[in-house]
Structure formats: structure tokens, C-alpha cells
N, CA, C and O of each residue as an XYZ file, in Angstrom:
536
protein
N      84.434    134.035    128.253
C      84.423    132.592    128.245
C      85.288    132.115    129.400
O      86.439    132.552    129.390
N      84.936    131.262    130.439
C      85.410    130.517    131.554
C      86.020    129.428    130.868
O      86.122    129.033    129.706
N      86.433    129.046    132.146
C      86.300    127.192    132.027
C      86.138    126.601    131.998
O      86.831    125.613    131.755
N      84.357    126.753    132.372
C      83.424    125.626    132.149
C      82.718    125.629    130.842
O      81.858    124.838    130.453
N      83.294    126.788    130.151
C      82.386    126.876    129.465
C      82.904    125.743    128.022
O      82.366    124.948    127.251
N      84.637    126.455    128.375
C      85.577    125.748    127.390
C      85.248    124.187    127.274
O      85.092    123.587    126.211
N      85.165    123.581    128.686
C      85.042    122.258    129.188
C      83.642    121.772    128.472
O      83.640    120.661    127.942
N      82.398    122.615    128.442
C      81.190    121.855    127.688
C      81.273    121.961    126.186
O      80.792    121.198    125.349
N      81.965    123.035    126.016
C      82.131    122.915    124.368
C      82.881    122.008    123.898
O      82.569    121.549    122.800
N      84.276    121.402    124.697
C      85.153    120.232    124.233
C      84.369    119.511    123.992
O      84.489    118.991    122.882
N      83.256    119.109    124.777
C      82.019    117.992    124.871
C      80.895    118.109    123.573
O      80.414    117.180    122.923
N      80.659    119.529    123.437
C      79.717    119.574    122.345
C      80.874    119.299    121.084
O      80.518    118.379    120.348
N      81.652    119.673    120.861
C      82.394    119.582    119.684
C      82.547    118.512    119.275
O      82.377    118.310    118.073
N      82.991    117.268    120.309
C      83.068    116.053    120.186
C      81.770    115.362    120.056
O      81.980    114.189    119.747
N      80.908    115.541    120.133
C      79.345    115.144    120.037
C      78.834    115.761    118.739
O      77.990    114.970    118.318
N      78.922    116.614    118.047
C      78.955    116.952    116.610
C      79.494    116.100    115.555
O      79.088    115.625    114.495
N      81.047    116.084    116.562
C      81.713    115.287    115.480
C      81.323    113.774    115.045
O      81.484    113.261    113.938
N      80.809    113.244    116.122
C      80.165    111.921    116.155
C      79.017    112.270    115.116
O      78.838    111.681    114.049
N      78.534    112.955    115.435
C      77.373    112.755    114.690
C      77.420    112.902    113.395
O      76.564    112.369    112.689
N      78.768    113.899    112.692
C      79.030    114.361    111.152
C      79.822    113.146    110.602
O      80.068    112.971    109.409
N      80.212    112.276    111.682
C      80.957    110.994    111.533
C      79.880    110.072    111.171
O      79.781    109.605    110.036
N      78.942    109.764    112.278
C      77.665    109.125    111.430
C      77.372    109.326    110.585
O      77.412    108.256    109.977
N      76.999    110.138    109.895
C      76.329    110.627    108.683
C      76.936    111.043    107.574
O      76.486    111.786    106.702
N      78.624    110.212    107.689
C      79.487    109.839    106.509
C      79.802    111.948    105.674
O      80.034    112.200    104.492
N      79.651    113.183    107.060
C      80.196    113.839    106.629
C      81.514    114.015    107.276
O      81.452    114.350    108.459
N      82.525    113.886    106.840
C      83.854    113.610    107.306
C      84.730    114.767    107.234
O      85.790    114.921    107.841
N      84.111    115.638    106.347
C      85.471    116.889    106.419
C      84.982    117.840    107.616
O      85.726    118.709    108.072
N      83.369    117.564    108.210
C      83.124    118.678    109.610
C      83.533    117.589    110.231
O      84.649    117.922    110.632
N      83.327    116.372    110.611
C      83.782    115.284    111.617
C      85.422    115.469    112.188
O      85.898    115.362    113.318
N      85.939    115.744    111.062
C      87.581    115.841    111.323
C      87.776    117.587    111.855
O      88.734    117.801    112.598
N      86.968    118.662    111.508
C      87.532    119.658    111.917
C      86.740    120.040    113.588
O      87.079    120.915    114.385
N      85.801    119.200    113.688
C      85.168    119.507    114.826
C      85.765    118.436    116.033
O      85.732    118.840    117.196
N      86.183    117.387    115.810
C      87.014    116.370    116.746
C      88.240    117.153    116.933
O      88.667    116.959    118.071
N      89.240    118.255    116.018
C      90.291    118.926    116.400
C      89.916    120.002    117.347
O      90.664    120.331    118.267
N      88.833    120.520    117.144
C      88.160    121.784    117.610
C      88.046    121.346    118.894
O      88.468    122.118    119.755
N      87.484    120.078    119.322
C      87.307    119.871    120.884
C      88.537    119.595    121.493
O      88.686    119.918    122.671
N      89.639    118.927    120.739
C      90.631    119.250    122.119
C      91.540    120.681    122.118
O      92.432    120.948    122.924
N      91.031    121.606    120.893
C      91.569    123.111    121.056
C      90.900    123.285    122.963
O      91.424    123.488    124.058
N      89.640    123.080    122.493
C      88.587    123.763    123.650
C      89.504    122.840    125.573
O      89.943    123.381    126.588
N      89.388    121.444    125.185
C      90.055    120.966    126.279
C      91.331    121.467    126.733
O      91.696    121.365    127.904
N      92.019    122.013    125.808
C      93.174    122.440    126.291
C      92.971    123.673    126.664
O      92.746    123.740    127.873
N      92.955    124.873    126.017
C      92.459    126.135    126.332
C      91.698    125.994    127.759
O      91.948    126.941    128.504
N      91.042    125.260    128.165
C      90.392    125.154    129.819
C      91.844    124.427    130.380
O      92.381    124.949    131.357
N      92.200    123.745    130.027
C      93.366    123.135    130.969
C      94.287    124.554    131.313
O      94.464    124.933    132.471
N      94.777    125.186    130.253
C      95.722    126.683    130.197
C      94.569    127.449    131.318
O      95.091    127.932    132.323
N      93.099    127.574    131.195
C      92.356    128.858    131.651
C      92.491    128.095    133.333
O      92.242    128.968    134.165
N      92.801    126.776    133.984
C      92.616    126.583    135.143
C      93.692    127.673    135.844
O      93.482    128.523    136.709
N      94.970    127.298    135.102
C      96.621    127.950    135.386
C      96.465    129.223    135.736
O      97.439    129.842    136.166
N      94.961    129.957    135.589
C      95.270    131.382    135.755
C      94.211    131.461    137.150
O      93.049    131.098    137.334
N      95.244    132.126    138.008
C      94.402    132.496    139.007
C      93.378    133.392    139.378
O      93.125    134.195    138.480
N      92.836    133.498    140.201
C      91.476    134.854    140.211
C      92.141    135.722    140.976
O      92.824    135.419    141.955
N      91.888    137.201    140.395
C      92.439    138.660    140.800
C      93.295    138.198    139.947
O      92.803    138.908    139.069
N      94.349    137.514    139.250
C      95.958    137.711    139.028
C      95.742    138.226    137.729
O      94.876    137.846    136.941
N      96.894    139.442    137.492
C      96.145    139.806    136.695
C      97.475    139.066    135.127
O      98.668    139.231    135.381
N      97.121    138.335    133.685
C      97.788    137.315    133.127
C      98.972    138.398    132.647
O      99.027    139.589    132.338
N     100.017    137.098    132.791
C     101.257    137.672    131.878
C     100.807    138.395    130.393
O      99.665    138.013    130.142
N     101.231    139.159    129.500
C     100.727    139.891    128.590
C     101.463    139.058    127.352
O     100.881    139.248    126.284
N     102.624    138.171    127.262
C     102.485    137.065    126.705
C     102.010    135.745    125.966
O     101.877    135.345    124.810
N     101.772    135.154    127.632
C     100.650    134.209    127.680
C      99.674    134.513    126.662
O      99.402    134.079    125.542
N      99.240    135.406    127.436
C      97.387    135.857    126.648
C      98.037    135.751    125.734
O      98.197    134.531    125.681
N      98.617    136.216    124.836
C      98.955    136.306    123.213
C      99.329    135.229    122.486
O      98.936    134.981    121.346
N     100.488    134.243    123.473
C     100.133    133.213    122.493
C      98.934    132.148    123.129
O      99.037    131.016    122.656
N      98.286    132.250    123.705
C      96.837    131.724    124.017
C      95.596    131.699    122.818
O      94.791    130.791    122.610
N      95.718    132.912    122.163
C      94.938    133.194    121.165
C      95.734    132.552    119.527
O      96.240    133.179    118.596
N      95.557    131.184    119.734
C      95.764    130.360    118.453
C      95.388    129.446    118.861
O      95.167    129.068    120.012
N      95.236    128.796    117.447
C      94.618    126.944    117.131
C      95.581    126.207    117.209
O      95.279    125.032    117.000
N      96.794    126.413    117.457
C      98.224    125.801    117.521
C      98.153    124.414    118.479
O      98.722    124.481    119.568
N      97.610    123.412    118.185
C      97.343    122.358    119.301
C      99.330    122.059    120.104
O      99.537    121.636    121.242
N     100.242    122.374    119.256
C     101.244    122.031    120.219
C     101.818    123.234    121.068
O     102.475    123.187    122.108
N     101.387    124.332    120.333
C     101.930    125.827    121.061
C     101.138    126.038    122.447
O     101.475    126.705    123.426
N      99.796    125.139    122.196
C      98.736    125.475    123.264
C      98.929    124.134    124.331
O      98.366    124.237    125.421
N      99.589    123.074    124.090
C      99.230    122.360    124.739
C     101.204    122.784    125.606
O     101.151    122.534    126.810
N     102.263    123.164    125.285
C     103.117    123.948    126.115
C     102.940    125.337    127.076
O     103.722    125.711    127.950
N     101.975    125.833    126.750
C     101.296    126.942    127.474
C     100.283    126.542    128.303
O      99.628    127.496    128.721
N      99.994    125.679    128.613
C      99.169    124.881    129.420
C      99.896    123.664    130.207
O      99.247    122.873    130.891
N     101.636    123.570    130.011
C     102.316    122.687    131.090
C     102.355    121.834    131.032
O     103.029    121.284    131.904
N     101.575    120.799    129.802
C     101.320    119.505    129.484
C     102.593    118.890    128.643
O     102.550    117.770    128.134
N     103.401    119.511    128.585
C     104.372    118.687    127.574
C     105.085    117.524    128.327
O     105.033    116.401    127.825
N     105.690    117.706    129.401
C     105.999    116.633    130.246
C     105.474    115.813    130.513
O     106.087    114.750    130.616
N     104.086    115.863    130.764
C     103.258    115.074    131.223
C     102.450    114.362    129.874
O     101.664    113.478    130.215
N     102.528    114.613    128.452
C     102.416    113.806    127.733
C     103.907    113.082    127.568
O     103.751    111.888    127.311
N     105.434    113.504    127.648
C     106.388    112.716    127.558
C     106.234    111.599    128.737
O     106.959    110.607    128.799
N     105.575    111.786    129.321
C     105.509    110.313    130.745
C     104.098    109.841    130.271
O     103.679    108.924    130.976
N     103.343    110.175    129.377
C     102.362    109.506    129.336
C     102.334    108.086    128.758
O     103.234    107.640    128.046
N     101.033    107.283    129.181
C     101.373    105.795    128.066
C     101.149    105.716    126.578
O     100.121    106.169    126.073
N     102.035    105.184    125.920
C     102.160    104.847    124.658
C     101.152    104.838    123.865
O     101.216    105.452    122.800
N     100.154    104.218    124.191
C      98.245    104.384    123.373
C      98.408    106.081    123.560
O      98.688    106.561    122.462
N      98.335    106.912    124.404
C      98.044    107.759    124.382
C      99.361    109.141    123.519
O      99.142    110.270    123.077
N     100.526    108.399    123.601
C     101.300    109.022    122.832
C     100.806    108.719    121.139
O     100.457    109.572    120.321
N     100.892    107.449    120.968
C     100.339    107.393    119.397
C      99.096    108.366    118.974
O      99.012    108.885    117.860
N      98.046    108.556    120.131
C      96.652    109.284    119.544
C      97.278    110.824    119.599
O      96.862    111.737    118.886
N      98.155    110.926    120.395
C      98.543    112.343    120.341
C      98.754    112.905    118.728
O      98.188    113.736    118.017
N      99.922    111.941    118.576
C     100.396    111.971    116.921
C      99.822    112.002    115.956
O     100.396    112.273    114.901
N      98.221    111.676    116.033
C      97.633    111.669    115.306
C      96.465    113.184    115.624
O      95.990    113.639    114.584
N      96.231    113.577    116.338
C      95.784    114.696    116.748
C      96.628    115.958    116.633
O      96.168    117.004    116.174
N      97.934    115.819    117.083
C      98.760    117.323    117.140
C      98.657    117.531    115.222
O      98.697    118.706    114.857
N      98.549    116.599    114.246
C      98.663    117.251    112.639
C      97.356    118.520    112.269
O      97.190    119.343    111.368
N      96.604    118.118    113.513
C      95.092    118.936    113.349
C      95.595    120.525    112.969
O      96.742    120.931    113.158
N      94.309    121.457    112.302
C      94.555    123.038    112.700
C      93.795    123.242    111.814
O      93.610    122.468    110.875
N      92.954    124.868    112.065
C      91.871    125.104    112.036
C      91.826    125.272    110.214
O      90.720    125.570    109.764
N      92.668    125.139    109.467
C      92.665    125.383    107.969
C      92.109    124.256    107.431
O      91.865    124.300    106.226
N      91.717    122.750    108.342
C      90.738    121.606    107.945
C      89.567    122.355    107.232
O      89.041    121.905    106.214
N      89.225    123.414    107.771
C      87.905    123.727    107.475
C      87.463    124.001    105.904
O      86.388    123.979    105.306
N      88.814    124.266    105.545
C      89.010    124.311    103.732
C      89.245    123.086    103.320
O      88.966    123.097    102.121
N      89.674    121.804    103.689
C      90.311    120.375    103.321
C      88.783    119.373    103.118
O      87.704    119.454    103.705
N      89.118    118.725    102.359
C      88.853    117.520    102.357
C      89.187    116.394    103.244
O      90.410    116.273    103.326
N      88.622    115.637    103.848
C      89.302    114.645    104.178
C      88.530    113.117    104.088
O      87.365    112.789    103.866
N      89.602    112.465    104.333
C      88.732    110.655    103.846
C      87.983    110.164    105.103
O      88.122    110.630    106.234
N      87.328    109.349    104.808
C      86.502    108.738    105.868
C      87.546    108.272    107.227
O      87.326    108.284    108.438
N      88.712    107.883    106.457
C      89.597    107.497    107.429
C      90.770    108.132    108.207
O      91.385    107.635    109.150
N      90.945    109.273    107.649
C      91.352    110.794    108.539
C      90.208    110.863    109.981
O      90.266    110.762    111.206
N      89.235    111.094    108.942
C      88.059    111.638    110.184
C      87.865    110.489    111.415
O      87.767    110.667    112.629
N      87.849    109.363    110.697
C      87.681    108.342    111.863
C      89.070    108.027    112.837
O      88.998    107.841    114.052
N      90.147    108.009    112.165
C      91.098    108.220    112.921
C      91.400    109.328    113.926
O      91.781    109.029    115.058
N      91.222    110.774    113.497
C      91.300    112.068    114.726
C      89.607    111.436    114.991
O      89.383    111.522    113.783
N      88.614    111.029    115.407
C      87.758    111.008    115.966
C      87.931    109.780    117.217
O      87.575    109.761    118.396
N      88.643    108.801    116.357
C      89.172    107.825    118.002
C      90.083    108.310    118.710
O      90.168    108.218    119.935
N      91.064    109.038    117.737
C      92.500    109.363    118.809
C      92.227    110.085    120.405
O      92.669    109.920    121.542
N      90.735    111.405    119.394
C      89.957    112.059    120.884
C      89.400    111.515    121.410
O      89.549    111.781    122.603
N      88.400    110.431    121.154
C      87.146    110.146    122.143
C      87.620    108.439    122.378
O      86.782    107.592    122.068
N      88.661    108.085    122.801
C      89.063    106.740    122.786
C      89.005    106.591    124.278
O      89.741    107.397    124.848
N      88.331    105.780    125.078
C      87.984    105.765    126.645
C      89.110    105.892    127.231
O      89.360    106.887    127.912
N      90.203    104.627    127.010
C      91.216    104.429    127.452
C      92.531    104.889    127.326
O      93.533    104.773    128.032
N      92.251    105.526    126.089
C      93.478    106.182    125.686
C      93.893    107.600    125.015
O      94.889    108.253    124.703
N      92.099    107.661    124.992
C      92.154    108.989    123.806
C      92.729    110.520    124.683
O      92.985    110.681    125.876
N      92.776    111.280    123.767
C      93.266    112.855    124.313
C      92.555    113.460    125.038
O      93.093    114.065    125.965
N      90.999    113.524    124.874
C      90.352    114.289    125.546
C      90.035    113.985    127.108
O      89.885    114.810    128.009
N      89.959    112.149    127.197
C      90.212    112.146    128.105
C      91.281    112.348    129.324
O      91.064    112.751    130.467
N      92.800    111.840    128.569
C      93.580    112.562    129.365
C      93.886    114.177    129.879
O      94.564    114.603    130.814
N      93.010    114.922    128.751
C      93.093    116.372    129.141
C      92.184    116.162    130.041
O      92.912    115.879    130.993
N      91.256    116.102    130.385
C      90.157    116.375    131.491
C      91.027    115.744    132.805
O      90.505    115.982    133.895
N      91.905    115.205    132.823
C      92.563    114.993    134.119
C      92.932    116.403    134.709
O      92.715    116.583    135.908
N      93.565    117.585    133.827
C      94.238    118.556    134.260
C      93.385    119.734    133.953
O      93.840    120.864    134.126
N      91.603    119.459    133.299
C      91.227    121.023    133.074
C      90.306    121.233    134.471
O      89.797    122.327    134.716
């Protein structure tokens, strides 16, 4: 798996989720809107690695989790969400509670709709600010 590949799946994930959001199913809506900014970030981390180099043996290891805040420090972004604007700090907050054990949860219409704007919000949401850096 590349980076582009990571980059179209952020896109499909978020396009699922819309759609499990339409159709008032809310517990895939909420785990598939977390799932796409796993994928956005994981491409933001996969740009950081250069070609031939061969990765710290670290990295790779903690790379391999759903940890949206472990992953989004292994990818260099922590600073750059502390300078980010405020809309986009609040959607953060509401996105970093995500992780992949949703997939057992319930959640309310208004979980799901909430992590579904925090990501796909034009102006402010997460996914778009990740695509600045993947």
C-alpha cells in the first residue's frame, strides 16, 4: 500500500460514511468517518518516508495502529495542529475520541453526525487539513 492509495481510501471511507449517514445507519457512519482520517494520516506519515531509505524499525512499529493521536505525532502534525485555527482545533476534539473498537459500539445519530462534520467540514474539517501535508 502507497500513498495514493492511502489518499483514495481516506476518500472512499468518507464517501461510505456519507452514505451509512444517509441511510440513518450510524454505527458504520461513525466507524468509517474515523477510518478515513486513520487512512489520511497514515499517507501524511507514508509521504515522510523517503525512496531507497530504508524506515527506522520503530517508526514502522508504532505506524501499525488505529491510534489517531499516536499516528498523527508520527506523522509531525502535532505542532501544526497546536497553530492551527480554532474550528479546526474543536473538530479535532471531536475526532481524536475515535478508534477502531467503534466497530463493536453503538452510536447515536448524533455521534455519527458529529465525527462525520468534524471530517468532511470544507472549511474546517480534518480531512481537509490533512490533505495539506499528505
Amino acid at each position: 500500500m502507497n500513498r495514493d492509495d492511502l489518499q483514495e481510501l481516506a476518500r472512499i471511507r468518507l464517501n461510505e460514511a456519507k452514505l451509512l449517514l444517509d441511510g440513518s445507519a450510524y454505527d458504520g457512519a461513525y466507524y468509517l468517518a474515523g477510518y478515513a482520517v486513520e487512512c489520511a494520516i497514515k499517507s501524511c506519515l507514508a509521504r515522510k518516508t523517503r525512496q531507497y531509505d530504508f524506515p527506522d524499525r520503530e517508526t514502522v512499529v508504532k505506524s501499525y495502529t488505529h491510534n489517531l493521536e499516536q499516528l498523527l505525532d508520527l506523522a509531525g502534525l502535532r505542532q501544526r495542529l497546536a497553530d492551527a485555527p480554532p474550528g479546526l482545533k474543536r473538530n479535532w476534539n471531536i475526532v481524536q475520541d475515535w478508534n477502531e473498537a467503534a466497530r463493536y459500539e453503538r452510536k447515536s445519530p448524533k455521534d455519527a453526525q458529529d465525527l462525520y462534520g468534524a471530517v468532511a467540514d470544507r472549511d474546517h474539517g480534518v480531512l481537509a487539513w490533512l490533505q495539506r501535508y499528505w
